[in-house]
C-alpha positions as CSV (number, residue, x, y, z in Angstrom):
1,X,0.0,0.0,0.0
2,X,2.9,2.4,1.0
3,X,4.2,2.3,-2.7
4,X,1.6,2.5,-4.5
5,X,0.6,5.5,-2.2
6,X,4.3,7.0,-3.3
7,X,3.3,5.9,-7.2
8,X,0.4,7.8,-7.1
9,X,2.0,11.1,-4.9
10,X,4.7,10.8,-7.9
11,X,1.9,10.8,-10.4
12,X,0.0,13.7,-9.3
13,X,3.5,15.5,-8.5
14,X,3.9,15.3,-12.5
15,X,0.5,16.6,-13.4
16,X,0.5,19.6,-11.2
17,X,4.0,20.6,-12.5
18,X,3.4,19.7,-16.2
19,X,-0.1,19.2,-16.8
20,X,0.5,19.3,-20.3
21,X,3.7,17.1,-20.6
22,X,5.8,18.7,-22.7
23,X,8.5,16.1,-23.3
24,X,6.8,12.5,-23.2
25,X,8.3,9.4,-22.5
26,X,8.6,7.0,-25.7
27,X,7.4,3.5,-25.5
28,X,9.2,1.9,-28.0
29,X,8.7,-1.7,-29.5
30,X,11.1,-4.2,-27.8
31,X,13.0,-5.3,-30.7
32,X,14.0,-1.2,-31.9
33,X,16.2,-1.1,-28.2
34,X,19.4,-1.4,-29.1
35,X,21.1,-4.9,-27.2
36,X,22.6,-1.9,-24.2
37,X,19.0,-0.9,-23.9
38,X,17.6,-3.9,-24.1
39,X,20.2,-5.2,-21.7
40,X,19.6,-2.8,-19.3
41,X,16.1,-2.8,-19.2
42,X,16.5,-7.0,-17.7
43,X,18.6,-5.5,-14.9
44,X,16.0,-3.2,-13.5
45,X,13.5,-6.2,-14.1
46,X,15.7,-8.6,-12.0
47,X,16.0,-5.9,-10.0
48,X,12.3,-5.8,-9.0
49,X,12.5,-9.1,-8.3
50,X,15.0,-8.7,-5.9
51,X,13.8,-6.0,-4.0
52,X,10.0,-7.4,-4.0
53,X,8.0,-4.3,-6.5
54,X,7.3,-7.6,-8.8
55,X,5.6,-9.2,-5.8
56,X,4.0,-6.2,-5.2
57,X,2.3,-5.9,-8.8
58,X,1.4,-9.5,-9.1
59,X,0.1,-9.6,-5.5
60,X,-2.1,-6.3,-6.4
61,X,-3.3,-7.7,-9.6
62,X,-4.3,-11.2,-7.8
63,X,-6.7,-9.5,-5.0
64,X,-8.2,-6.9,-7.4
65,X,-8.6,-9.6,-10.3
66,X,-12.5,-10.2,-9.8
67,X,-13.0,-6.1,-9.9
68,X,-10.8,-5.6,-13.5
69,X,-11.5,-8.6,-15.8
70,X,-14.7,-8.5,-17.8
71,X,-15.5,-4.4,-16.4
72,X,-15.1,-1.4,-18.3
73,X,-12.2,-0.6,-16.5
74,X,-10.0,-3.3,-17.6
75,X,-7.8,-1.4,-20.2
76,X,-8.0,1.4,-17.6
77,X,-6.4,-0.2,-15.0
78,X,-3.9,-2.3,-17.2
79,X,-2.8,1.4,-18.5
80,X,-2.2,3.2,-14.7
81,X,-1.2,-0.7,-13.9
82,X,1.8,-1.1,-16.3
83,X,2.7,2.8,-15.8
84,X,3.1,1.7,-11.8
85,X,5.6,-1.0,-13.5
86,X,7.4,1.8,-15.4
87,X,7.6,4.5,-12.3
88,X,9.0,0.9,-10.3
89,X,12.0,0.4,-13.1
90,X,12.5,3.8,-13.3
91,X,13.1,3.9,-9.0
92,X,16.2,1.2,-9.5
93,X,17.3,3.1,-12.8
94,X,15.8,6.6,-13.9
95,X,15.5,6.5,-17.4
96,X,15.5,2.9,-18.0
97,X,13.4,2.6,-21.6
98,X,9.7,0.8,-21.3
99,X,9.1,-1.1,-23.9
100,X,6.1,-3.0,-25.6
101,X,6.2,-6.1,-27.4
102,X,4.2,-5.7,-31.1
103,X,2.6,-9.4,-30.9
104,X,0.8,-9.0,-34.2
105,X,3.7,-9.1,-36.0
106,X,4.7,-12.6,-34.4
107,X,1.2,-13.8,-35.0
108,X,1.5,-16.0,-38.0
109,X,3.8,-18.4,-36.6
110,X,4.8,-16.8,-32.7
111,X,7.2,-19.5,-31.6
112,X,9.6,-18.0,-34.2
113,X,9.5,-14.1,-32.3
114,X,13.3,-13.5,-31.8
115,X,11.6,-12.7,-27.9
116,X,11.3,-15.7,-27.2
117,X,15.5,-16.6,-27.3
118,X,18.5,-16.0,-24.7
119,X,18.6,-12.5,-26.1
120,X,15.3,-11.5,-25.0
121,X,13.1,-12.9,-22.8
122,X,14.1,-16.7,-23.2
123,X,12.0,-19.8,-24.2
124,X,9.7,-22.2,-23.0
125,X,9.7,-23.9,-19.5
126,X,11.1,-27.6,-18.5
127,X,9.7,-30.3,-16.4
128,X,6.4,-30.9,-15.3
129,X,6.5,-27.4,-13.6
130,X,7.3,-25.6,-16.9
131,X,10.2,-23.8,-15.0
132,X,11.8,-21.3,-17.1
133,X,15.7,-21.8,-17.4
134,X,16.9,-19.5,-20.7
135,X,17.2,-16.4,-21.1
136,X,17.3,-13.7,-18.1
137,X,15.0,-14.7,-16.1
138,X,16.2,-18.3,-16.0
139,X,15.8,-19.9,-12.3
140,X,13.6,-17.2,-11.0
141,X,11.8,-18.2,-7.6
142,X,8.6,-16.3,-7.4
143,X,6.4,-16.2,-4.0
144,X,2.9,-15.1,-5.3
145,X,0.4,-16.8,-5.0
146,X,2.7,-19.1,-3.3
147,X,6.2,-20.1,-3.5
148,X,7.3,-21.4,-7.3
149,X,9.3,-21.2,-10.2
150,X,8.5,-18.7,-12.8
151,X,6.6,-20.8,-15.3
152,X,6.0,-21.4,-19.3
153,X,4.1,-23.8,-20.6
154,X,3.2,-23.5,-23.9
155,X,-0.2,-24.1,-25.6
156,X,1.1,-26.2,-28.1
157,X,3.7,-28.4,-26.4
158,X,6.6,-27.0,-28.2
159,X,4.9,-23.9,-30.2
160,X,2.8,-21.6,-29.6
161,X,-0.9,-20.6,-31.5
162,X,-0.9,-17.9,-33.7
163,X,-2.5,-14.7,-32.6
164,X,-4.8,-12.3,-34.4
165,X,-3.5,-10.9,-37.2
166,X,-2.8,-6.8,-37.6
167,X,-5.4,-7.0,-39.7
168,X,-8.0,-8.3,-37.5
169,X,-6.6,-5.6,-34.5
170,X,-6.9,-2.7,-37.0
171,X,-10.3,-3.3,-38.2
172,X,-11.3,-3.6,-34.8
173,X,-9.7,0.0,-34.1
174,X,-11.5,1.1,-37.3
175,X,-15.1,-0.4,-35.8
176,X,-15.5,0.2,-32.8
177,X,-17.4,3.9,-32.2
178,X,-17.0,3.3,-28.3
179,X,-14.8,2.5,-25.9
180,X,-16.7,0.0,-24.1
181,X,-16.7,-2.0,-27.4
182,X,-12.9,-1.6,-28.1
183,X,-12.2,-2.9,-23.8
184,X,-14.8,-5.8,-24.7
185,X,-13.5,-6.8,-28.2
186,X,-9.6,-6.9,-26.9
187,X,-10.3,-8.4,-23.2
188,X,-12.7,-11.2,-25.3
189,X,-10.3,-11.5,-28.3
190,X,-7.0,-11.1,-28.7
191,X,-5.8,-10.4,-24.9
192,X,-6.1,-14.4,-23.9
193,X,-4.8,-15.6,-26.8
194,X,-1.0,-14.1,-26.0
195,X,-1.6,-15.0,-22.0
196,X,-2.3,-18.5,-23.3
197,X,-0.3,-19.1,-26.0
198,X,2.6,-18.6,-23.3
199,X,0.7,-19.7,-20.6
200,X,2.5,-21.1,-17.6
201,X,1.9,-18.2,-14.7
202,X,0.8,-16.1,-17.9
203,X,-2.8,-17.9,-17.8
204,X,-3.4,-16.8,-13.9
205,X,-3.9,-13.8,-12.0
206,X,-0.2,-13.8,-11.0
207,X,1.0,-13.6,-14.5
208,X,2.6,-10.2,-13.9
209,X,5.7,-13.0,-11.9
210,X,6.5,-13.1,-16.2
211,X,8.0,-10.4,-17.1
212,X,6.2,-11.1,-20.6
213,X,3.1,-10.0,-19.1
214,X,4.1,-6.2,-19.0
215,X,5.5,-6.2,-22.7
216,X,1.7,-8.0,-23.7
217,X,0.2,-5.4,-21.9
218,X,2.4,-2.6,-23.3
219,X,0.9,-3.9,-26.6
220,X,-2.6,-3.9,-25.6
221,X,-2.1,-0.3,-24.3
222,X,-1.0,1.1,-27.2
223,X,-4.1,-0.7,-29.6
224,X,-6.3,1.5,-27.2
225,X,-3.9,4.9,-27.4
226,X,-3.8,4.3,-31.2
227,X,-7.7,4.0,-31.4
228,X,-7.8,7.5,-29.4
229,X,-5.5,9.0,-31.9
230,X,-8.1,8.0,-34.8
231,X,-9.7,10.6,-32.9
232,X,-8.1,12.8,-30.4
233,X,-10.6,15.2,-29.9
234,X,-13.2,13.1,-28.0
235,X,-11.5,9.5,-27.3
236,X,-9.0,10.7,-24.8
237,X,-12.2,11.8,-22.5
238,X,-13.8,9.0,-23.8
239,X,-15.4,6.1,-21.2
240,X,-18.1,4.4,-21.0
241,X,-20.0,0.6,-20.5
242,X,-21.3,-0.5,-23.8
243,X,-20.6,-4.4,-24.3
244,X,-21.0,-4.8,-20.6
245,X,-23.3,-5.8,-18.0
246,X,-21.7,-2.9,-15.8
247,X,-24.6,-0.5,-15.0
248,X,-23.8,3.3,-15.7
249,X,-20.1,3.8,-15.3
250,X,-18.0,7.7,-14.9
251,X,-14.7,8.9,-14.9
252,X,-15.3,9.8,-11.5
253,X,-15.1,6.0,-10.6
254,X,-12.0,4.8,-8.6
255,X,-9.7,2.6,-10.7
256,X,-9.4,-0.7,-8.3
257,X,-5.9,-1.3,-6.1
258,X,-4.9,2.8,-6.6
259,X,-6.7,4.8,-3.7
260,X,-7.9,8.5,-5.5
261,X,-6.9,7.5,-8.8
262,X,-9.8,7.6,-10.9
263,X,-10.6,6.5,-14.3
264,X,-10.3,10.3,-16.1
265,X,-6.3,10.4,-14.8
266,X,-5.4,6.7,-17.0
267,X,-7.5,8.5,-20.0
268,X,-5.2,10.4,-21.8
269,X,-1.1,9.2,-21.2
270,X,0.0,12.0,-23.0
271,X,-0.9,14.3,-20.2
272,X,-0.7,13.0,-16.1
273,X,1.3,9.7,-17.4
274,X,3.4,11.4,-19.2
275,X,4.3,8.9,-22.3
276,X,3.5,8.1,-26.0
277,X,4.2,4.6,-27.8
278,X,6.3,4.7,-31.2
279,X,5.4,2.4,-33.6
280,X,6.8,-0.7,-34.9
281,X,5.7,-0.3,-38.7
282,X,3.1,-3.6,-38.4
283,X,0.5,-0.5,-38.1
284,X,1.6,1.8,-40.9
285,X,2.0,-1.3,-43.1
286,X,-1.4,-3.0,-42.3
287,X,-2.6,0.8,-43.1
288,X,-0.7,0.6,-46.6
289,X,-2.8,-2.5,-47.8
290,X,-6.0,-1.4,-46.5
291,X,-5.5,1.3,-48.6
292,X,-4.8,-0.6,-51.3
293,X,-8.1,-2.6,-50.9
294,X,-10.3,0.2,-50.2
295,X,-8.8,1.9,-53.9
296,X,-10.3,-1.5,-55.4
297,X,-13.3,-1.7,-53.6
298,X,-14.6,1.8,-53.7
299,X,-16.0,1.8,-57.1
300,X,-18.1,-1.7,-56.5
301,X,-19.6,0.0,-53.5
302,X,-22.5,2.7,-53.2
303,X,-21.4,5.6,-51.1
304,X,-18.2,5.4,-51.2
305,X,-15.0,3.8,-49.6
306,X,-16.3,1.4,-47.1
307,X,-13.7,2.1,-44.6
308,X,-15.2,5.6,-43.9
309,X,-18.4,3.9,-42.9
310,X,-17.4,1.9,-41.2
311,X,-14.3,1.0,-39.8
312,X,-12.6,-2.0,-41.9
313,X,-11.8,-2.0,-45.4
314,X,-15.7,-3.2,-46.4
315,X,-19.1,-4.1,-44.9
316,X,-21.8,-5.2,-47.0
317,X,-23.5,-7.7,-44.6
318,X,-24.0,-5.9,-40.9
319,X,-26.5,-3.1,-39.5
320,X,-25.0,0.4,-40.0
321,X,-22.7,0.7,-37.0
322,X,-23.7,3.0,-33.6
323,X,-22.4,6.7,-34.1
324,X,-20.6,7.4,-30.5
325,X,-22.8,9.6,-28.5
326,X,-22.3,12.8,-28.2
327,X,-21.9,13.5,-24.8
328,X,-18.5,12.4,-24.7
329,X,-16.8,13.5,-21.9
330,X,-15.5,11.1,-19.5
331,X,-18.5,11.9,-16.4
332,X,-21.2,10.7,-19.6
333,X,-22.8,7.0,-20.0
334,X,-21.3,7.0,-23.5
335,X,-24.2,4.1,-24.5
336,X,-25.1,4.0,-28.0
337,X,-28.2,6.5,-28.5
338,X,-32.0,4.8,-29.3
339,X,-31.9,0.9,-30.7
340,X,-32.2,0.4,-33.9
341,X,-35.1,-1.4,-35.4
342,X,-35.0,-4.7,-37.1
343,X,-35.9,-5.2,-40.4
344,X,-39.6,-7.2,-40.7
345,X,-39.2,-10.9,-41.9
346,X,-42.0,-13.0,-43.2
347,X,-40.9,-16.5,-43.5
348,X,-43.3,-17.6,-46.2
349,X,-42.2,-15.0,-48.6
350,X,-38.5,-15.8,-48.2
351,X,-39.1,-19.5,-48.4
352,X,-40.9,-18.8,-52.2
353,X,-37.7,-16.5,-53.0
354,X,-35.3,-18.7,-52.0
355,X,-37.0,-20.9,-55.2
356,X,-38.2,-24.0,-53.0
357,X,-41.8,-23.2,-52.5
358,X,-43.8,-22.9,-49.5
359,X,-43.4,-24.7,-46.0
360,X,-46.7,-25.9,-44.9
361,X,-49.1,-23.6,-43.0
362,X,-48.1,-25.4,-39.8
363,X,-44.3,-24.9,-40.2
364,X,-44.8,-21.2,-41.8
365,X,-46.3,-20.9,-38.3
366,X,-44.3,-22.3,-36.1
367,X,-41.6,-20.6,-37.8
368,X,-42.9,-17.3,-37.7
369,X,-43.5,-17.1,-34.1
370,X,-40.0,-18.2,-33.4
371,X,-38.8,-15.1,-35.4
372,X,-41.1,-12.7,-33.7
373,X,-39.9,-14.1,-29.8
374,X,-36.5,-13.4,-31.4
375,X,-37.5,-10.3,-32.6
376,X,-38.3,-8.9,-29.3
377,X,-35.7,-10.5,-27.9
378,X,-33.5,-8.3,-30.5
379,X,-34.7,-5.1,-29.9
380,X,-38.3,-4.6,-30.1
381,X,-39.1,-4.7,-26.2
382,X,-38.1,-2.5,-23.9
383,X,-36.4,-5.2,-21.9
384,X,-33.8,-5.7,-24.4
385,X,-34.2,-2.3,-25.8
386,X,-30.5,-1.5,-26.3
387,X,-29.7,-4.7,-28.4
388,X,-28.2,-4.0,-32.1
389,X,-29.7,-5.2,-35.2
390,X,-27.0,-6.9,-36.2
391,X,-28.1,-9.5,-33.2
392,X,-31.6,-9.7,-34.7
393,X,-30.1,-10.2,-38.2
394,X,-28.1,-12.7,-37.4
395,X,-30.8,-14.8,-35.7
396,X,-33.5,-14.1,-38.6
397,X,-30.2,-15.1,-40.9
398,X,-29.9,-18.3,-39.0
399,X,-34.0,-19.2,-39.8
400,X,-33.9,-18.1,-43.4
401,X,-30.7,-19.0,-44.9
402,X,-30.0,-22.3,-42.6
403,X,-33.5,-23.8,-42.2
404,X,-35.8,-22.5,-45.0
405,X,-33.4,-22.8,-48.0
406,X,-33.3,-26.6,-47.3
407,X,-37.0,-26.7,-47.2
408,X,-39.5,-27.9,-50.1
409,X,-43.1,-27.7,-49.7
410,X,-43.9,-31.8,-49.0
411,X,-39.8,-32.5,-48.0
412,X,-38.4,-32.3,-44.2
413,X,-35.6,-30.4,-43.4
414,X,-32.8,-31.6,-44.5
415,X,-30.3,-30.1,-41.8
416,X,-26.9,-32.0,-42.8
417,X,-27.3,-30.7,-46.5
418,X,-28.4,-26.9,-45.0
419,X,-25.3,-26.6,-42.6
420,X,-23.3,-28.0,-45.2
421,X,-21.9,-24.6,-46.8
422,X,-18.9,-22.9,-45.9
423,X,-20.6,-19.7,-44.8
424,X,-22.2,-21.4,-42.2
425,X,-19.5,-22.7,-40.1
426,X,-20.6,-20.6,-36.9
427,X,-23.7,-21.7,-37.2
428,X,-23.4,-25.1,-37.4
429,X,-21.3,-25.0,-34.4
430,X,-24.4,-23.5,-33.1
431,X,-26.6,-25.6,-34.1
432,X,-24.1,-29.2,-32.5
433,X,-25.7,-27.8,-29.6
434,X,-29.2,-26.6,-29.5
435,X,-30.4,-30.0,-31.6
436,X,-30.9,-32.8,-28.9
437,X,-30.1,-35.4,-31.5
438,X,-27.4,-37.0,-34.0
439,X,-27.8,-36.0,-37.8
440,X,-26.3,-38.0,-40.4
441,X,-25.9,-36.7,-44.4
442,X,-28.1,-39.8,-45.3
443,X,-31.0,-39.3,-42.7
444,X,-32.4,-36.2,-42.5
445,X,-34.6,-34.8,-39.5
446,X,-38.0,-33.8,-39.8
447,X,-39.4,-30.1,-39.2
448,X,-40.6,-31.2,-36.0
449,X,-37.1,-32.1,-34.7
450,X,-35.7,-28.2,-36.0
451,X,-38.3,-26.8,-34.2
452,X,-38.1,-28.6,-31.3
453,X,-34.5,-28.0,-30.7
454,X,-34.8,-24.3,-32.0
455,X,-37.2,-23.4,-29.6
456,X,-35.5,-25.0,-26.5
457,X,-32.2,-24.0,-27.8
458,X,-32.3,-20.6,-29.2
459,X,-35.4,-19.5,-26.9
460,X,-35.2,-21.6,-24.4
461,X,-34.5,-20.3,-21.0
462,X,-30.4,-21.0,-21.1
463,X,-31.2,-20.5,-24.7
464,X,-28.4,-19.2,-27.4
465,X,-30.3,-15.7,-27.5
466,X,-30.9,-15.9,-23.7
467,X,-27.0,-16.2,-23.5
468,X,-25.9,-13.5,-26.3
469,X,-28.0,-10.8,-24.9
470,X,-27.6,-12.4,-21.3
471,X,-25.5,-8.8,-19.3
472,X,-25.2,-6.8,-22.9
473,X,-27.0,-4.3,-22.2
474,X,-24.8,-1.8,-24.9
475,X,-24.1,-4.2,-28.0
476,X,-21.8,-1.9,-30.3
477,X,-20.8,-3.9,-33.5
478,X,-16.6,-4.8,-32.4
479,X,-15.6,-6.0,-36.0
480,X,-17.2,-5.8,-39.5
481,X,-20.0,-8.1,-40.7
482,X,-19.1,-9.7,-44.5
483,X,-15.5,-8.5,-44.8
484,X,-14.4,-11.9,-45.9
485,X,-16.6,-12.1,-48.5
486,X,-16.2,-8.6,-50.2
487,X,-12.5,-9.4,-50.2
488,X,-12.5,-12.1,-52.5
489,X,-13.6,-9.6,-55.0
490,X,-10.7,-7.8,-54.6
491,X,-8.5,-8.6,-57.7
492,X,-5.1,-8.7,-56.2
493,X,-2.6,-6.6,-54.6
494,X,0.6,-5.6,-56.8
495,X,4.0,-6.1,-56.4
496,X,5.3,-2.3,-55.5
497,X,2.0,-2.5,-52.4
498,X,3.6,-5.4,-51.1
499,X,7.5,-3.9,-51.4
500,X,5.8,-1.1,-49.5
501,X,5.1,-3.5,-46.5
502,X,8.5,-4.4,-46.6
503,X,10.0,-1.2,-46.8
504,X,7.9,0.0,-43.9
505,X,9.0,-2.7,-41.8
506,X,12.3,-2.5,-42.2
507,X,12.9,-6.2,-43.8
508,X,14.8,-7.5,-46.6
509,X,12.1,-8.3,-49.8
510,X,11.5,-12.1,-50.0
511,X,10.3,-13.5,-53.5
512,X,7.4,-14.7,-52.3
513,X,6.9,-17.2,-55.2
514,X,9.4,-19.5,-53.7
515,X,7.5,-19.1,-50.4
516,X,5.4,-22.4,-50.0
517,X,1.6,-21.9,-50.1
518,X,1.0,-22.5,-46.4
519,X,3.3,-19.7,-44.7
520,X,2.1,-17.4,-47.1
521,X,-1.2,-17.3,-45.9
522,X,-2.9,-16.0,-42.7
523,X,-3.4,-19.0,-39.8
524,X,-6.5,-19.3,-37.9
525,X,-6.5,-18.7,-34.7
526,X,-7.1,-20.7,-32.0
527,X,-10.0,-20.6,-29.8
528,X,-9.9,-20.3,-25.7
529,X,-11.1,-22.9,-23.8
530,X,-14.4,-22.2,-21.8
531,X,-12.2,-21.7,-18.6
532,X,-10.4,-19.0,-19.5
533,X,-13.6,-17.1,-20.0
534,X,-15.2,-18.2,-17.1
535,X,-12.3,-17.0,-14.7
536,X,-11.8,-13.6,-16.6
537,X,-16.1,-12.9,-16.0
538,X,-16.1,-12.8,-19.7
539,X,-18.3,-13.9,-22.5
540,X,-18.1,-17.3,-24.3
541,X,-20.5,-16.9,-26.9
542,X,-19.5,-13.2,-27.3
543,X,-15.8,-14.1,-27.7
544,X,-17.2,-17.2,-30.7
545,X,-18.7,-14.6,-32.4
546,X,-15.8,-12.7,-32.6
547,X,-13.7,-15.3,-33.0
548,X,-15.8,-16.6,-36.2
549,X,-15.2,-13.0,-37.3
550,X,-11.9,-13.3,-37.4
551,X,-11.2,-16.4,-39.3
552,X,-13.9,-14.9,-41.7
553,X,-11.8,-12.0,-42.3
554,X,-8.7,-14.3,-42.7
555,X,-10.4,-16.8,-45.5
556,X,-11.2,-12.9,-46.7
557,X,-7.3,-11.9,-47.3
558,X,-5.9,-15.5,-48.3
559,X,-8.1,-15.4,-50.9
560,X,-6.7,-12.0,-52.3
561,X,-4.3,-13.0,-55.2
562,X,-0.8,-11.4,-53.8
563,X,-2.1,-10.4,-50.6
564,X,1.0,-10.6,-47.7
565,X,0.0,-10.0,-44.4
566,X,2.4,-7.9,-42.3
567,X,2.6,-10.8,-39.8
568,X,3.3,-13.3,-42.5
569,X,6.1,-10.3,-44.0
570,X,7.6,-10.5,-41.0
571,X,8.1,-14.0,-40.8
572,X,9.1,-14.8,-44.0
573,X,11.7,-12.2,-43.8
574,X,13.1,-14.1,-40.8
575,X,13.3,-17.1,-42.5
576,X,14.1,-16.5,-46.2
577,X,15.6,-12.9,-46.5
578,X,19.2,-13.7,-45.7
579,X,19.2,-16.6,-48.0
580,X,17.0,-15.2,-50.9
C-alpha cells in the first residue's frame, strides 16, 4: 500500500507541474532497443524481483482480479497498472526505456519471435513445472500466489498458436465507435490468446511474476492509445459501458488497487502519465494495404469507400454501426443512442424466393413465431431495448438462410445438407448444440425435430439468444459483418503495395513465389477454452462470435491474389531474406 501510495504522490506531483507534458516518455517496441538498452532494461527487471515491486504488482493484480476482468475498467487499469511497472523500473534506474512487445507481427507463426530466445526474454519452460531456465530470467523463484518457479508452458507443447492478425486488431480500431466496445473486443479476443499461448503463470492472476506480461500489456495499451489518436478530440475523454453488463459507469469511478486514482487520470497518457508509444511499422503497413483494398473496392460499393463507414476495409453484410454519443466526456454514459429497429421478416415469402416453395401452413407458423420471440428478444421490447440489429439479423439469418433454404413444400428439413456450406461454419457450431439429436448426411430430420431443438435452444431459458443478450446491455458492433466475402472480389494486390510493406517494416524483400503456399497465408486462430472465460467474467458466446469474425476475415485476405500479411512479412523475412 505504501508504494503504491508514493506511485500515485509521484503521479500527481507530474500533473500539477506539467499538466501538459511537454516532453513525453517513448514507448518503444522491444525489438528497436538497441542490445545496451535492451540489456539494461532486464537489470532493473531482476532488480524488482529482488527488491519485492514484482511481488507487489502480481500480489495487487491477484486480490483486485475479480473487480478488472470482464468491467469497463480493464484497459483502464492495465494502463495506470503497467505505468506503476514503469515508475518501479524507473526507481532502481531513472530512465531505463519501457518497452512493448508488437505481438501482431509474431502472430502467424509466434514460436519464431526473436523474444522468445536467450537475447530476449528466453524460451519455453522444463519439467512438469514448466520452469523457465533460458534467457534472463532463468531460475527465477517467485512467491505469489505461493512459492514457485517462474513458469511457461506453452499451448502447443513446443509452439505456440498464432495470434490475431494486424489486420483483424486494426479493423477492430477502425469499428469500434465506443470505448466499451474496443475494452470488450480486446479483453474477449485477442488479450487471452497471448496469456495462453505462453501460458504457464501467464494464464493466472499472477501472470505479472512473467516479465512477458508487462510487454503484452504494453501492446494492448497502445491498440487503445492508437484508437484514441483516430480521434483525439473526444477519445482521450472518452469512457463508457457499452458491451458490458456494468450498470452506468464515470470517470469519476476509482480505478481498483490505486486509492484516489480515478478512471479520467489513465484516459489520456499524454498528459498525467506522461508517455507516448512509437510504432513498430506492423501499423503503418497494415494501413498501406487497407489502402490498397479500399482503392479496389470503392467503385463496387454505393457511397463510397467502405472504410469511412465503417471502420474495416468493407461491410456489405451488418447493420449500420452505432455513431458514439455525443456527450463524450468522460462523467457521460457514453451508451449508444436509441436501438435500432429490425428489419420485418416473413418467412413464407423468403421461403418462395429462396425458389423452394412454401413450408406448410403449420411450419410457416411455427416458424414465424420463433422469429417474432426473437424479434423482441433483439430489440423490439423495452427489456432488451439497447440490443443492435446486427443481433436480430443474425438470428432471422440463421431461420432463413440455414432452415428454409433446405426446405420444399412436401420434404423435411434436410439439416446436414443446410449446414453444409462454408458460410455457415458458426452456425453449425451453433446448431451441435441446440439439436438434442445426432444427424447423419443420409438421414435427414424432420421439421418437428428443427423446431423442437430451436425453440428449447435458441429460446429456451439457457437458450443461445438468452445467453448472447444475457449482461449486454450496450451491444456496439466490435468488427465488420461480411468483410471476408467482399475481399475475394478484390482482384489482387501488386507487387510495389507489397514492397511497400516491406520497406515499412524494415525487412529485406522475400520472392514470395518461392515461399510455400502454407506460410504465405494468414493461420487461424485458436479458440480459448471455456475456462479462460469463465475465470476472466467474460463472454463465451460473445468471444465465438468474434472469434468466427476473425477467421472470416482471414479466409477474406488469403483469398486475395498477392495479398501478404504484415505478420506473414515478417516471418518470411526471418526465415528467407538472408538466403533469398
Amino acid at each position: 500500500m505504501a508504494k503504491s501510495l508514493i506511485f500515485l504522490a509521484a503521479l500527481c506531483l507530474a500533473t500539477a507541474v506539467n499538466s501538459q507534458c511537454i516532453n513525453p516518455t517513448p514507448r518503444p517496441e522491444i525489438r528497436s532497443l538497441s542490445p545496451e538498452d535492451r540489456g539494461r532494461f532486464f537489470r532493473a527487471l531482476n532488480q524488482l524481483r529482488s527488491n519485492g515491486e514484482l511481488d507487489r504488482l502480481s500480489r495487487l493484480h491477484v486480490d483486485n482480479a475479480d473487480n478488472i476482468h470482464g468491467h469497463p475498467v480493464f484497459l483502464a487499469f492495465h494502463r495506470v497498472f503497467v505505468n506503476d511497472f514503469a515508475a518501479a523500473l524507473n526507481r532502481v534506474d531513472p530512465g531505463v526505456p519501457v518497452p512493448y512487445w508488437d505481438w501482431s507481427l509474431d502472430a502467424s507463426n509466434p514460436i519464431t519471435s526473436d523474444l522468445f530466445t536467450n537475447d530476449y526474454l528466453g524460451g519455453n519452460g522444463k519439467g512438469d513445472q514448466g520452469c523457465v531456465q533460458s534467457g534472463p530470467f532463468a531460475n527465477w523463484q517467485m512467491s505469489v500466489d505461493s512459492p514457485h518457479c517462474l513458469s511457461r508452458k506453452f499451448n502447443q507443447g513446443d509452439s505456440i498458436a498464432p495470434f490475431w492478425p494486424p489486420e483483424a486488431l486494426l479493423s477492430m480500431q477502425k469499428t469500434c465507435t465506443q470505448y466499451g466496445a474496443l475494452s470488450s473486443g480486446i479483453e474477449n479476443g485477442c488479450h487471452g490468446a497471448v496469456h495462453l499461448g505462453i501460458s504457464g503463470d501467464m494464464s493466472t492472476m499472477f501472470a505479472p511474476n512473467d516479465p512477458f506480461f508487462f510487454l503484452h500489456h504494453g501492446m494492448v495499451d497502445k491498440l487503445w492509445y492508437d484508437w484514441q489518436l483516430m480521434e483525439p478530440n473526444t477519445r482521450f475523454q472518452q469512457y463508457d459501458n457499452s458491451n458490458y453488463k456494468d450498470g452506468q459507469v464515470s470517470g469519476d469511478d476509482l480505478i481498483p488497487g490505486y486509492p484516489g486514482m480515478r478512471v479520467r487520470d489513465s484516459l489520456d497518457p499524454r498528459s498525467g502519465l506522461c508517455y507516448v508509444y512509437v510504432d513498430s511499422g506492423s501499423r503503418a503497413a497494415t494501413k498501406r494495404l487497407m489502402q490498397e483494398i479500399d482503392r479496389q473496392t470503392s467503385g463496387k460499393n454505393a457511397g463510397g469507400p467502405m472504410s469511412a463507414q465503417t471502420g474495416g476495409p468493407t461491410q456489405l453484410a451488418s447493420a449500420p454501426s452505432m455513431p458514439p454519443s455525443s456527450a463524450a466526456g468522460p462523467d457521460a454514459h457514453n451508451g449508444p443512442p436509441s436501438p435500432m429497429r429490425p428489419q420485418n421478416t416473413d418467412i413464407s415469402a423468403a421461403a418462395r424466393a429462396s425458389g423452394n416453395g412454401s413450408p406448410s401452413a403449420e411450419s410457416t407458423a411455427q416458424l414465424n413465431d420463433i422469429t417474432t420471440q426473437v424479434s423482441r428478444l433483439s430489440g423490439n421490447d423495452d427489456s432488451r431495448a439497447s440490443a443492435s440489429a446486427a443481433l436480430h439479423n443474425q438470428q432471422i439469418n440463421f431461420l432463413q438462410n440455414t432452415l428454409l433454404n433446405s426446405m420444399a413444400g412436401g420434404r423435411s428439413l434436410d439439416l446436414a445438407g443446410a449446414l453444409h456450406g462454408h458460410r455457415h461454419r458458426f452456425l453449425r457450431r451453433l446448431i451441435n448444440a441446440v439439436v438434442p439429436r445426432e444427424y447423419t448426411d443420409e438421414k435427414a430430420l424432420g421439421s418437428s425435430d428443427i423446431l423442437t431443438g430451436l425453440v428449447g435452444g435458441l429460446l429456451g431459458k439457457d437458450g443461445l439468444v438468452g445467453h448472447l443478450l444475457q449482461g449486454l446491455g450496450h451491444v456496439v458492433e466490435v468488427l465488420p459483418q461480411g468483410l471476408g466475402e467482399t475481399l475475394k472480389a478484390v482482384g489482387g494486390i501488386a507487387e510495389g503495395v507489397t514492397n511497400d510493406v516491406f520497406d515499412i517494416l524494415k525487412l529485406p524483400k522475400v520472392d514470395m513465389s518461392k515461399v510455400p503456399e502454407a506460410e504465405r497465408r494468414i493461420p487461424y486462430v485458436a479458440a480459448l477454452p471455456n475456462w479462460w472465460y469463465e475465470h476472466n467474467n467474460l463472454n463465451a458466446t460473445y468471444a465465438a462470435q468474434l472469434h468466427a469474425q476473425v477467421h472470416d476475415m482471414i479466409d477474406g485476405y488469403n483469398s486475395i491474389p498477392g495479398y501478404v500479411s504484415p505478420a506473414v512479412a515478417h516471418y518470411v523475412a526471418k526465415k528467407y531474406g538472408n538466403a533469398q
